[in-house]
N, C-alpha and C positions, 0 to 999 in steps of 0.2 A: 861362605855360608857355613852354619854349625847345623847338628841336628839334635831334637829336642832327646829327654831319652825313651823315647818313645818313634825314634829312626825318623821323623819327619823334619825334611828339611824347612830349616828358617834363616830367613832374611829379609832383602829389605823389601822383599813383596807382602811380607804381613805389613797391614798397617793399625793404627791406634783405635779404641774401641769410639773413639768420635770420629774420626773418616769413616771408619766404616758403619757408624750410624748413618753418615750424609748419604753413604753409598749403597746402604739398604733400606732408606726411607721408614728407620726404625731408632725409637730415642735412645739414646745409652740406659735410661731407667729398665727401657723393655729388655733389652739386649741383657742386662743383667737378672734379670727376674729368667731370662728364657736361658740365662746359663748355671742357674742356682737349680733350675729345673732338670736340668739335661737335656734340653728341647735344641737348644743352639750353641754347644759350648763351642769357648774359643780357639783359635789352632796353639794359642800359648797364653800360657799364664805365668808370668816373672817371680820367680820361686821370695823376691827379696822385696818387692815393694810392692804386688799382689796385680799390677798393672795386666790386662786381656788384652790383647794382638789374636787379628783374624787373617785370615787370608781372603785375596777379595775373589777365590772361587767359592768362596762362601756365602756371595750376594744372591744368589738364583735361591738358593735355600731360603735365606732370610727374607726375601721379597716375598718367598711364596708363603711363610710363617704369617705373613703380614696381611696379605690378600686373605687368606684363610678367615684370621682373624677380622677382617672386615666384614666374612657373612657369616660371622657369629660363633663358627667351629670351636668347640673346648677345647684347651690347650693337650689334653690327655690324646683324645683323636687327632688331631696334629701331629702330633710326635709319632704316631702311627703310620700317618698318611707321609711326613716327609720321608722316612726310611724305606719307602715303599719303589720300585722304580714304575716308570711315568704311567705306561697304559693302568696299571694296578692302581696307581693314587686319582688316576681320572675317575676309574671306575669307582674309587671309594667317594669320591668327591660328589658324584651322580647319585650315591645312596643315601648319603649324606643330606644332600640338597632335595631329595627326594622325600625323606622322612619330616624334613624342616615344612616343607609344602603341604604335607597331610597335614599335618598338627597348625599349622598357619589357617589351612581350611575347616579344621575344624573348631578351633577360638573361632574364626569368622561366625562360622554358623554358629556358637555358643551364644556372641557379642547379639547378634542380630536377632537372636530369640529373645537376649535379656531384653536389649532395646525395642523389641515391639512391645513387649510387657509393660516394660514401664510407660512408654510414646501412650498405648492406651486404658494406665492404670487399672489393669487387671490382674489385683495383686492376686486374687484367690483362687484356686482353679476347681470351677464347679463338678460336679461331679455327672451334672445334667442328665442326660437319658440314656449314657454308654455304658455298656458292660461289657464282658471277655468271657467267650465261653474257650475253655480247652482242658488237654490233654495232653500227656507224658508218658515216653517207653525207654528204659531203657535195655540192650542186650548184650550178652558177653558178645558172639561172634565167633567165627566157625573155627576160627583159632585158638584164642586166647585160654587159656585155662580159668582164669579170673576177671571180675571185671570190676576196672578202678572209674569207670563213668558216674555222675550221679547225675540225679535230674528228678526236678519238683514244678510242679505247675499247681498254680492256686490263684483265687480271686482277687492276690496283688501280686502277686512275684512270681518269675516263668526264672529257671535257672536252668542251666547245664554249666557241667563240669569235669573235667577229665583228666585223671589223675595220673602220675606217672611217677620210675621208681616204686624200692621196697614199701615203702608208706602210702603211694596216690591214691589205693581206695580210701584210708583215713582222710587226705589232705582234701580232697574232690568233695566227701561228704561234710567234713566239717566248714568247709567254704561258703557250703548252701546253707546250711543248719544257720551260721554265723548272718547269713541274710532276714533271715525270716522274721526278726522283731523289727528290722527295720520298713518291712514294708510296707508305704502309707495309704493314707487315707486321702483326703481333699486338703491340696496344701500351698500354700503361697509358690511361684516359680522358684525364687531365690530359694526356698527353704527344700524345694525337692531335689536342687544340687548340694544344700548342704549334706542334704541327708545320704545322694550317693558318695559324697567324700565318707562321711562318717563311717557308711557301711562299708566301704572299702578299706581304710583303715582296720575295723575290727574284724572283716573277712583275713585280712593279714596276718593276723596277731592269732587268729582262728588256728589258719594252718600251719605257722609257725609251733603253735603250742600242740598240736594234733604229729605233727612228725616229730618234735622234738620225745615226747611222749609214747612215742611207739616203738615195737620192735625192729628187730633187723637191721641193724646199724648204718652205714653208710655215713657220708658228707650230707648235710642238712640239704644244699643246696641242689644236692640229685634225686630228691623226694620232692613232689608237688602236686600244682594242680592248673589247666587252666579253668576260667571262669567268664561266660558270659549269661547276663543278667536282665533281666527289666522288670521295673515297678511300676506296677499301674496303679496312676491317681483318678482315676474317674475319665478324663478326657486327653490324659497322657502319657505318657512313658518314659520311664527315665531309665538310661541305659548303663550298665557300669560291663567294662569288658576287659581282658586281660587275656592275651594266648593266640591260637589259630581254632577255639570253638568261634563259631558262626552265629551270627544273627541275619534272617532275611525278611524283607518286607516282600509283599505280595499284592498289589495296587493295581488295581484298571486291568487286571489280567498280563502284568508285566512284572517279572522277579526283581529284588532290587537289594545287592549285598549291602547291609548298611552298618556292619563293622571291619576291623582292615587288620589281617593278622599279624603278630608280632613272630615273624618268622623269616629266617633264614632265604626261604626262594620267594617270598613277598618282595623282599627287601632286595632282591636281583631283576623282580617283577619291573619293582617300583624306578629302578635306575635300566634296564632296558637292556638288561643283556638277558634276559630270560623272558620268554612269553608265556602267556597264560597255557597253553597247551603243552606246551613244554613242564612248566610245573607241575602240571598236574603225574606227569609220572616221572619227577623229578626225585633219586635216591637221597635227597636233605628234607624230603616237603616236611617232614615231623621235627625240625630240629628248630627251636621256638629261642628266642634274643629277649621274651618277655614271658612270665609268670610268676606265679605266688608256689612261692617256696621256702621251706626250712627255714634260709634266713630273711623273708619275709619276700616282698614287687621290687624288682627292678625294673626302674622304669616309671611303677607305678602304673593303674588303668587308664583307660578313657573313661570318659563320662559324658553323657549329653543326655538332652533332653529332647522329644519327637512329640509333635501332635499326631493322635490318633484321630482317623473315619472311619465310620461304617463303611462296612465293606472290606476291611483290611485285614489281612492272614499273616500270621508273624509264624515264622519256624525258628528256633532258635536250635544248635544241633553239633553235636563233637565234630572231631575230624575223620572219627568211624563212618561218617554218613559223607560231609563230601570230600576226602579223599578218594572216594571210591565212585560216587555219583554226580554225574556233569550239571550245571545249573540248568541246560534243557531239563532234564528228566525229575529234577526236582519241581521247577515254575509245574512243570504239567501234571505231578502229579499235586500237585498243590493247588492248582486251579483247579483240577478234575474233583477231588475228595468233596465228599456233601458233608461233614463235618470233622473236628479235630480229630477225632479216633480215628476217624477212619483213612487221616491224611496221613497219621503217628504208623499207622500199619503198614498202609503201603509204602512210607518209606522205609521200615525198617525191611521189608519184604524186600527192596529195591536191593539195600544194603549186603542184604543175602545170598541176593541172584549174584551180586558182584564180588561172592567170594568173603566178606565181613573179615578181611582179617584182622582186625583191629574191631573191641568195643564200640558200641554204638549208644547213643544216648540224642533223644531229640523231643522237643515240645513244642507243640500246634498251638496258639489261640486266635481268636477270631474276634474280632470289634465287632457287636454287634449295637441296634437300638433298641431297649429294654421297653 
């Protein structure tokens, strides 16, 4: 046996990169592609005729390269996950598989909105008899010296925003500001998701040009904001969301979260080593895998579309309000208030008694029949 110069011994246990295709159920095209990458390099490369030899402890790797790639894993996360040892790559594989299923379910429900639309060509969406009454507050909070929340409620568009970094008051405001010509009127279905792509893009470009622009230097990428949104067309709602701010329905006197944050102890939520209770006074719960930032969405928002009824109470709200207030005491004070002011106050009151240490920013409307 000789060793490479790199101390590892070689012989005639490596074998050629076609045995070891048969023996990790992977083509020599992939095996190459995954060792141009550094994903799976080989245990040797023939310095003279460029030939790869693996060693076939190398197959439990490469199988699992393969499995991976069978439920769709980017090759980038792979490479993460194989270096990881077992309980840790499970657990990433859970988070993993966990985020593929939100977003699975929510195309679904996307699909299934389009296709009732069209099943009963109803391209137009009337504006019929529904309005929205509400209202908007937002607060620094018993700590913060400043406050980077923003928040706008008006007869098409409910925003909150919550900024973060030397720039997040600019980035939070200019986020909403950048909403506000988009928000429609009476508009075909298809055309009320073009329209939250559209305004998400120029919400981006928004705050990118808002941080880039401001003082007090920093990495672009540590200046932000997040953003949750809704446009009201007459008899719907179109939803564009980014971050761990909140949106909640309020239906038959039952709360109902109905965006999903893009955050660190969600995403341990979401794979099962962390419970809801647990998050909640979990020291990462602020630390967010998605917003608009400097250098623009990773990730990019959601988007979807909800029929509105009579009767229904939407709060939209930073993570000033429920970081700090359990979904009991929000449903109730939400079912209790007789109108949006007055539901905007008492939760900001809630937010107080529990200490506010972080900004608060939240907005009430109400579906009502005009």
């Amino acid at each position: 046996m000789t060793e490479d110069g790199q101390g590892r011994g070689l012989g005639a246990e490596l074998v050629t990169i076609g045995a070891f295709a048969r023996l990790s159920r992977l083509s020599a095209k992939a095996l190459r592609r995954y060792d141009e990458l550094g994903l799976l390099p080989p245990a040797l490369v023939d310095p003279v005729n460029g030939y790869r030899y693996y060693d076939p402890a190398q197959v439990r790797a490469a199988r699992l390269v393969a499995w991976l790639r069978r439920i769709g894993m980017p090759l980038a996360r792979i490479r993460e996950v194989i270096a990881l040892e077992s309980g840790a790559a499970a657990a990433a594989i859970r988070a993993y598989w966990a985020r593929v299923e939100a977003e699975t379910a929510a195309r679904r429900d996307l699909a299934a909105f389009l296709i009732d639309q069209l099943s009963t060509e109803d391209v137009m969406t009337s504006v019929g008899t529904l309005g929205i009454r509400y209202a908007a507050r937002t607060d620094t909070g018993a700590v913060r010296e400043t406050n980077q929340d923003a928040v706008y409620a008006g007869a098409r568009l409910l925003a909150v925003a919550d900024g973060f970094g030397v720039s997040g008051a600019g980035a939070s405001t200019a986020a909403i500001e950048a909403l506000k010509p988009f928000a429609p009127g009476a508009v075909p279905a298809a055309e009320l998701l073009n329209t939250l792509h559209d305004a998400a893009e120029r919400v981006a470009l928004a705050v990118r040009e808002a941080v880039a622009g401001s003082e007090g230097g920093g990495a672009p990428q540590e200046s932000g904001t997040t953003l949750t949104a809704m446009m009201w067309t007459g008899s719907r709602l179109g939803l564009v969301h980014i971050g761990d701010s909140r949106a909640y329905l309020l239906r038959g006197g039952e709360l109902f979260r109905i965006t999903h944050d893009h955050s660190v102890v969600q995403s341990m939520i979401d794979d099962g080593s962390l419970t809801e209770e647990e998050a909640f006074s979990h020291p990462q719960r602020a630390m967010l895998l998605k917003a608009l930032s400097g250098d623009g969405p990773y990730g990019g928002p959601d988007v979807d579309v909800r029929d509105a009824l009579p009767g229904d109470r939407y709060l939209l709200c930073s993570d000033g309000l429920s970081a700090v207030v359990d979904g009991g005491d929000l449903a109730r004070v939400l079912a209790g208030a007789d109108g949006p002011a007055t539901a905007v106050g008492a939760l900001i009151e809630l937010a107080e008694a529990a200490g506010a240490p972080d900004n608060v920013a939240c907005a009430v409307a109400d579906v009502v029949e005009l």
